[in-house]
N, C-alpha and C positions, 0 to 999 in steps of 0.2 A: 648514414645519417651524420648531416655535419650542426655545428653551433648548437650542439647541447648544452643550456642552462642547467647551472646546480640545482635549480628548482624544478626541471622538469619530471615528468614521469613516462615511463619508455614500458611500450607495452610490446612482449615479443610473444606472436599468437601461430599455432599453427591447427588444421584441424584434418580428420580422415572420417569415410565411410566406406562400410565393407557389407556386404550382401548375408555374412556368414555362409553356413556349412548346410540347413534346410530348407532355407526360401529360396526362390527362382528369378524374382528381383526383389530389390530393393526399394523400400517403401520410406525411410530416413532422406531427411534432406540438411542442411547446416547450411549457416552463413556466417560470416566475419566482416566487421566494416566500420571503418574508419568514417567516423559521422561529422565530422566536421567537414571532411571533404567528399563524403557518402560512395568513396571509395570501398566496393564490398567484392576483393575479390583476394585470393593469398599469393598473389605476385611481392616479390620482395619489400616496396613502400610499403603494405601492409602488415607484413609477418614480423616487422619489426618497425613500428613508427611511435614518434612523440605523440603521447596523450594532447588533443585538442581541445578548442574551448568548448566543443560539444559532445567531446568524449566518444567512445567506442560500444559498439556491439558486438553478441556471441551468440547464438539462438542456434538449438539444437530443436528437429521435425520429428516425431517417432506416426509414419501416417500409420492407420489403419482404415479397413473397409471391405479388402478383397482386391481380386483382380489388379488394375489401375489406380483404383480411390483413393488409394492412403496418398498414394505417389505425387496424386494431382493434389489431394490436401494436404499434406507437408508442404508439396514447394507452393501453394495457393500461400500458406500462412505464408512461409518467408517474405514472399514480393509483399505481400499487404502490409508487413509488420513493415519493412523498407520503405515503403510509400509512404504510409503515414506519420512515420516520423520524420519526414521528410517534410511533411505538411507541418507538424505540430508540432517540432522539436527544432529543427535545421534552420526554418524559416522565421520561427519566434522569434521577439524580440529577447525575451527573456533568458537568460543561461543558470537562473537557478535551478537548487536541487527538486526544489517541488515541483515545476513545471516539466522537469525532466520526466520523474517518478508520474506524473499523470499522462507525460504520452506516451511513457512505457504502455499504463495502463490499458488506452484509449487504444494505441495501435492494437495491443492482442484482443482488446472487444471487437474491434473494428475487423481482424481477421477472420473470426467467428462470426459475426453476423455475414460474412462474405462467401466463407464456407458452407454453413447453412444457405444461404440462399442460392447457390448453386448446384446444392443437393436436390433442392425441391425442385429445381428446375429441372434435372436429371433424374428422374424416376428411376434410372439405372444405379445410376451412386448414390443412392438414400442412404442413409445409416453411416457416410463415410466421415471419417475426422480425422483430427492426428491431437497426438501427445505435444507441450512445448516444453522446454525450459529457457528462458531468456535472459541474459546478464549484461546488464547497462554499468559501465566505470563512468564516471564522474568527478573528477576530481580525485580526491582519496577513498572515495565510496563508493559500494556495488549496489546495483540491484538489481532485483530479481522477480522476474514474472513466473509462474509455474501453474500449470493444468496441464494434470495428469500423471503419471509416474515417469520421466524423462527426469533425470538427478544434475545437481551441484555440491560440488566441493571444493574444499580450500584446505591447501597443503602449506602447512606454516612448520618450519622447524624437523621436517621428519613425519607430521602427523596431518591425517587426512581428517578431516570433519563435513560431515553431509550441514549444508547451509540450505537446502530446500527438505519439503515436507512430503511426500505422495498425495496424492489424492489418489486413494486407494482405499477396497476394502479392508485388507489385511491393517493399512498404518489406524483405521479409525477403531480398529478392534485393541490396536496396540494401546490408542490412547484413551480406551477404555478400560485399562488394564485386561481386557478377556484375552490377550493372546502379547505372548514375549516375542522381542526382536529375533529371537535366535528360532523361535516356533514361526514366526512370518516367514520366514526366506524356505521356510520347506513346505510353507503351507500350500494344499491344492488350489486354494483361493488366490494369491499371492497378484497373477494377473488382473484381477479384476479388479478396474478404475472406476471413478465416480464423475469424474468429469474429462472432457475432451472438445477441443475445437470442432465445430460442422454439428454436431447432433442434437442439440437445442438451441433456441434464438437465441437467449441469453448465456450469460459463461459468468463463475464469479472467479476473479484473476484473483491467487496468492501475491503481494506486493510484499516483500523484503526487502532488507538491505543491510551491511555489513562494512564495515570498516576493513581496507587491508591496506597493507603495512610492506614492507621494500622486501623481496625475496619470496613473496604470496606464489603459490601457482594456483589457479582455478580450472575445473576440470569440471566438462558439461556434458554429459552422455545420455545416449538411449538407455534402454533398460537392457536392449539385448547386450550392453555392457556392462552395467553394473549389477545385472540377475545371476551375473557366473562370475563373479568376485566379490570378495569382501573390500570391507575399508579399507583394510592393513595392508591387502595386495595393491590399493592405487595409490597409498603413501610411499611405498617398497619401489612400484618400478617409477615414479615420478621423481623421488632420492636418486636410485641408482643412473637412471636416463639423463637427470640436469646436467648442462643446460637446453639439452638439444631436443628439443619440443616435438621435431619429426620425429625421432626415436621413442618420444614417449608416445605419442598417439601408434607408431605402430604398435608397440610391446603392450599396450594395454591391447587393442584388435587382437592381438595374436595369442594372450590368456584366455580373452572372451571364447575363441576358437577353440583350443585347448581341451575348455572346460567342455563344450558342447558344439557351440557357435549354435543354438537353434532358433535366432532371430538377426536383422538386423543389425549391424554391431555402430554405432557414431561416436566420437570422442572430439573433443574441442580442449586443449592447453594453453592457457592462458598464463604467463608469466610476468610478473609486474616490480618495475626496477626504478629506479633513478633518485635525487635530493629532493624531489617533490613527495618522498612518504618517508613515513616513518619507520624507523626499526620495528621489529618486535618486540614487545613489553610482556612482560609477567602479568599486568592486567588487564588485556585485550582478551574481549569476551568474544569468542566464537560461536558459533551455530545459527541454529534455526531464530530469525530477528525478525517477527514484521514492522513493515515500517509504519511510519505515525507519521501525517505530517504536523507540519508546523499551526495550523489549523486545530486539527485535534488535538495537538498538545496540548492547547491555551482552554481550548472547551475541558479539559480534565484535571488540569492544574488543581491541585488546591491550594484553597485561602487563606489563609493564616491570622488568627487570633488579632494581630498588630493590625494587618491590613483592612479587617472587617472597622475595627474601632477608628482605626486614620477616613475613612470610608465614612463611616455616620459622623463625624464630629464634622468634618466640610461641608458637610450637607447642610447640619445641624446651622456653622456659622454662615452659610449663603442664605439659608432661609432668615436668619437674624437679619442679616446685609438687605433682604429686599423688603424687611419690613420695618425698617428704621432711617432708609434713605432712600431717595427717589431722584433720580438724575432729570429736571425741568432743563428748557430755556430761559436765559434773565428774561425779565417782564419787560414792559412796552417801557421807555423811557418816558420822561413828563413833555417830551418837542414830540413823543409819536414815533422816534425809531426803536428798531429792535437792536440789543447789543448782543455782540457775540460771545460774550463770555458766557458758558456755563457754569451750573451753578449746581452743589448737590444740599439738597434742604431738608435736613432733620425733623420728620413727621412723627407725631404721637401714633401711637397705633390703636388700632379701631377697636371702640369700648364693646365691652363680649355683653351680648345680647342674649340672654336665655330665653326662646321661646315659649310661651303658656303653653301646660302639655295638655293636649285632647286626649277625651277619653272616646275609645271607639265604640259602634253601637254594638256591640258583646259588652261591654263592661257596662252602657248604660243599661240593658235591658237584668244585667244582674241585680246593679242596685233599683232601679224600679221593683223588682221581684221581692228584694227583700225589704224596701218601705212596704210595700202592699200586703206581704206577710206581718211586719210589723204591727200595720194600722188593725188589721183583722184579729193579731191577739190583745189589741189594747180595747176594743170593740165588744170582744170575748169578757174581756175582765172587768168593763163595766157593768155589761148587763149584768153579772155574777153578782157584784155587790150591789147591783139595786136589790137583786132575790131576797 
């Protein structure tokens, strides 16, 4: 790479999949792809190129189904995810960050109603999907699509931090307090997901995103990677491996094996360099972030004491302003022309008119009721005193 600007930012990516030690193939798929030039392949231009004005992709497949299924649904999601940001992102006018973040979105909807619809087509592959996890850079900012237990992480300084969530039984029990991190990872349950690409029309996409900083690595795997290690093993060989991104995708593969290998094994390293970010700070907040956008930020904002009162008092003097002067045209001249000056003329304002209150017929028929009680006791006390 030559004429790097001090502002640029230089992304050096490399990624692997391994079959492991109990399956018979392999049902994982991954992609990487330079989106500005929708170069999605790990020949050299890509494994180290300058961040573009439409920024890069990582997408990690974990398929499931049986048989073929998962295989055809991983790599169904990847072309679909590729396509359509290629419709919605590549082709936009627009390179801001929301428009980014919604075809992040759109494409993994868009995968999923595609998957599902090929299922039903196939009677044979019913029931088939896959896992995602997705990481769109952006300028100095990540995001992240996820359905399903496929993980992300960010290795800053030595230390690894998961930046995605499961969609899993075991993480909804976590955040229920009914079951600790350390009682998840051995629980029997642990496997079981709550959502997946292909098996319902609909899908709700996790949207994140994360700020990273000059020296980041991000690290994007299946589960058959990160279900036989801990954090501290993917902060460990990602330290000891820098800078060399092959070495660290295999050495992670090769623990996952180690430990068992009894699924699938995927890894994606992502290292992020150059004048275009920023060091690491003491108050850069990591993890799990979903994103807001700019939209909903403005919808939840709140108002402020000042602004409510600056808010009625304008009001207050435009409603003064439209009833104290009236913008006319000058009147007819005395020869019969019109002048073009305009003219604004101080009107009195319209004398307040209190209308005569009616009474309705419930109230008349009360007082009729109580004259006519009236008249019958005064009728009463006549006769009396004639007695």
């Amino acid at each position: 790479m030559t004429d790097i600007s001090p502002r640029d930012i230089i992304v050096h990516v490399f990624g692997r999949t391994d079959v492991g030690r109990t399956r018979e193939h392999n049902e994982d798929t991954f992609v990487v792809a330079d989106l500005t030039t929708m170069n999605a392949t790990l020949q050299p231009e890509v494994r180290e190129h300058r961040l573009g004005v439409r920024g890069s992709l990582f997408m990690v497949a974990d398929g499931m189904g049986g048989a073929a299924a998962g295989e055809v649904a991983s790599q169904m999601a990847t072309e679909v995810v590729l396509e359509e940001l290629d419709v919605w992102w590549r082709r936009s006018e627009s390179t801001d960050p929301d428009t980014f973040a919604s075809a992040l979105r759109k494409a993994v909807e868009a995968a999923n109603a595609r998957i599902h619809r090929y299922a039903v087509e196939h009677p044979e592959n019913r029931g088939m999907g896959t896992t995602t996890t997705i990481a769109g850079i952006l300028g100095d900012q990540l995001y992240l699509c996820q359905v399903g237990d496929s993980r992300g992480y960010l290795v800053r300084d030595g230390v690894a931090i998961q930046v995605t969530k499961d969609q899993s039984l075991v993480q909804r029990l976590i955040d229920a307090g009914e079951l600790t991190a350390e009682e998840a990872e051995v629980s029997e349950r642990r496997n079981i997901i709550l959502q997946a690409l292909g098996p319902e029309p609909q899908v709700k996409v996790d949207l994140t995103s994360q700020p990273i900083r000059r020296g980041d690595t991000l690290v994007l795997c299946s589960d058959g990677m990160s279900g036989q290690m801990r954090t501290v093993d993917i902060a460990r060989i990602v330290t000891e491996t820098s800078p060399d991104l092959m070495e660290t995708c295999k050495a992670l593969i090769d623990l996952a094996n180690e430990n068992g290998g009894p699924d699938n094994i995927t890894v994606i390293a992502a290292r992020f360099e150059g004048g275009g970010l920023q060091p690491p700070s003491g108050g850069d907040v990591v993890g799990y972030q979903p994103y807001v956008s700019p939209a909903e930020q403005r919808a939840t904002m709140p108002v402020d004491a000042a602004t409510i009162a600056q808010s009625l008092k304008d009001a207050t003097l435009m409603e003064l302003s439209l009833l104290t002067t009236e913008e006319t045209a000058s009147p007819v001249a005395a020869n019969g022309s019109v002048s073009g000056v305009r003219s604004t003329t101080p009107i009195a304002p319209p004398p307040v008119v209190i209308p005569p209150r009616r009474l309705s017929v419930a109230q008349l028929r009360v007082i009729f009721g109580s004259l006519t009680v009236l008249v019958g006791l005064w009728l009463v006390w006549i006769y009396l005193l004639r007695d």
